[in-house]
TIPAKE-313171 format. One record per residue: x, y, z of N, C-alpha, C in turn. Coordinates in steps of 0.02 Angstrom, whole numbers, plus 50000, padded with zeros to 5 digits. Example, Ala and Ser with C-alpha at 12.3 -4.5 7.8 and 13.67 -1.06 7.14 Angstrom:
<rs>
506604971650390506154977550390506604983550390 506424988850354506844994750357506455000250394 
</rs>
This chain:
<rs>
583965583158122583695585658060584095591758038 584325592257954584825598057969584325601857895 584705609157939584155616357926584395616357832 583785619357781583925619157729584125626957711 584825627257699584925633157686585005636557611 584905632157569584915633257501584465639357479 584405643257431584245650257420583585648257366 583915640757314583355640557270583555633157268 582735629957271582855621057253583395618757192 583505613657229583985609957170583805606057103 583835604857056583635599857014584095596456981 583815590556982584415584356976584605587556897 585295584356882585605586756848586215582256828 586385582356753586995577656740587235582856675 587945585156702588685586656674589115586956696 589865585256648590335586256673590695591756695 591195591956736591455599356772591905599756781 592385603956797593095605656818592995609856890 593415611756925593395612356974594105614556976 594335622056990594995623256990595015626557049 595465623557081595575626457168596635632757135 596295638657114596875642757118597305643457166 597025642357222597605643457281598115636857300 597635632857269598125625957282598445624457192 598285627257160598385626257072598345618557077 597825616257066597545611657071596805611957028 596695607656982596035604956932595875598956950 595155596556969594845591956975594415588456914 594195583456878593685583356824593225577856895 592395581756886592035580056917591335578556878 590915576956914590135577056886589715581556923 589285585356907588725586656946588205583056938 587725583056986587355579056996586425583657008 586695589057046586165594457043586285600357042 585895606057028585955611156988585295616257025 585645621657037585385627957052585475635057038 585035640457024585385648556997585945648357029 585785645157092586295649357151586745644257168 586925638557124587525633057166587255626357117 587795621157153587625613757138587955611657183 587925601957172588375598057213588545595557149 589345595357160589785591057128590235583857162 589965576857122590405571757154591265571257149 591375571357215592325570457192592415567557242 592965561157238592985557257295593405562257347 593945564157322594265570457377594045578257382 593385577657408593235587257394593565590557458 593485598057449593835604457443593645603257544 594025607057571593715610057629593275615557641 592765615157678592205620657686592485626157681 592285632057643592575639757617593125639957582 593265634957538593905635057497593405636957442 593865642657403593545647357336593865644757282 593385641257225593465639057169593225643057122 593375640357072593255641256979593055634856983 592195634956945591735629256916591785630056840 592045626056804591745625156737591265619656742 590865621356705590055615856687590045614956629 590135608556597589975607756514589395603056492 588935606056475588535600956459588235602156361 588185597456325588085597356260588655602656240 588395607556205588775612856148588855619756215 588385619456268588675622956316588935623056377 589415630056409589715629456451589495636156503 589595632156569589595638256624590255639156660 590485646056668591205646556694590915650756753 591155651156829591065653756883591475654656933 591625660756977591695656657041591275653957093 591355650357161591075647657189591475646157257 591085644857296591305643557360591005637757385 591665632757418591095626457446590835628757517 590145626057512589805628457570589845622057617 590005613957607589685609657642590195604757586 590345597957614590765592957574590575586657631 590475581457591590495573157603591285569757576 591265569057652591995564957635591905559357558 592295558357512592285552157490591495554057447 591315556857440590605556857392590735564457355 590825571057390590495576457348590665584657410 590365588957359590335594157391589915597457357 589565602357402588875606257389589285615457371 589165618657289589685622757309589025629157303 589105636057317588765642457304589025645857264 588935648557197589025653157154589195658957178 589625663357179589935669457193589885675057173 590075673457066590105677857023589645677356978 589065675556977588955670156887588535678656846 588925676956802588725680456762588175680056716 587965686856686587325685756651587115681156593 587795680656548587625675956516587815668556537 588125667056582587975659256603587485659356655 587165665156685586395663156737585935661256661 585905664756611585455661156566585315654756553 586365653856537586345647356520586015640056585 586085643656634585945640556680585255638056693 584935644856658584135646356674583835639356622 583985637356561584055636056509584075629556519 584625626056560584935619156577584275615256635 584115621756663583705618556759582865618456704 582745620556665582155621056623581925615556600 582465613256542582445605956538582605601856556 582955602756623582915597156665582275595156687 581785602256705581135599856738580825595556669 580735599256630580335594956578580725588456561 581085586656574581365579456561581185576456624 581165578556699580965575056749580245572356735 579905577356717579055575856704579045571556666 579205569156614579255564656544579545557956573 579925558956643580255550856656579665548056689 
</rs>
């Protein structure tokens, strides 16, 4: 059974993302799938190695979240689970904003 170390629950979640590994200058276009203040998981069939430090862009509708992030945890061939580093005040809003109506759209399915 493995220990839940996440800071705040996840909620499912659909946008697209970028994923820029600076040290390798390297851009990924990914999906997320869930969404937290403090992180998400993003699907990529080749993710990052555990503690490799990224730049997340998140675009969903008319808005965007720009961050850094650190992967904490990666599935070969499926994804990686990353932690927010820097997020700033106005994309924690936007964030706050996105996980909101996600709940109210979960309730409604």
């Amino acid at each position: 059974m493995s220990v839940e170390r996440r800071r705040s629950v996840r909620t499912p979640f659909k946008a697209s993302a970028e994923i820029i590994d600076e040290a390798e200058n390297t851009r990924s276009t990914s999906q997320v799938c869930d969404l937290s203040l403090h992180g998400c998981f993003v699907q990529l069939s080749n993710p990052f190695p555990e503690g490799t430090p990224v730049t997340i862009e998140i675009y969903k509708d008319e808005d965007f979240v720009e961050t850094p992030a650190t992967v904490v945890f990666f599935q070969p061939k499926c994804g990686m689970g990353l932690t927010f580093t820097g997020l700033e005040p106005q994309f924690a809003a936007i964030l706050k904003k996105w996980i909101t109506q996600s709940k109210v759209t979960a309730r409604h399915i």
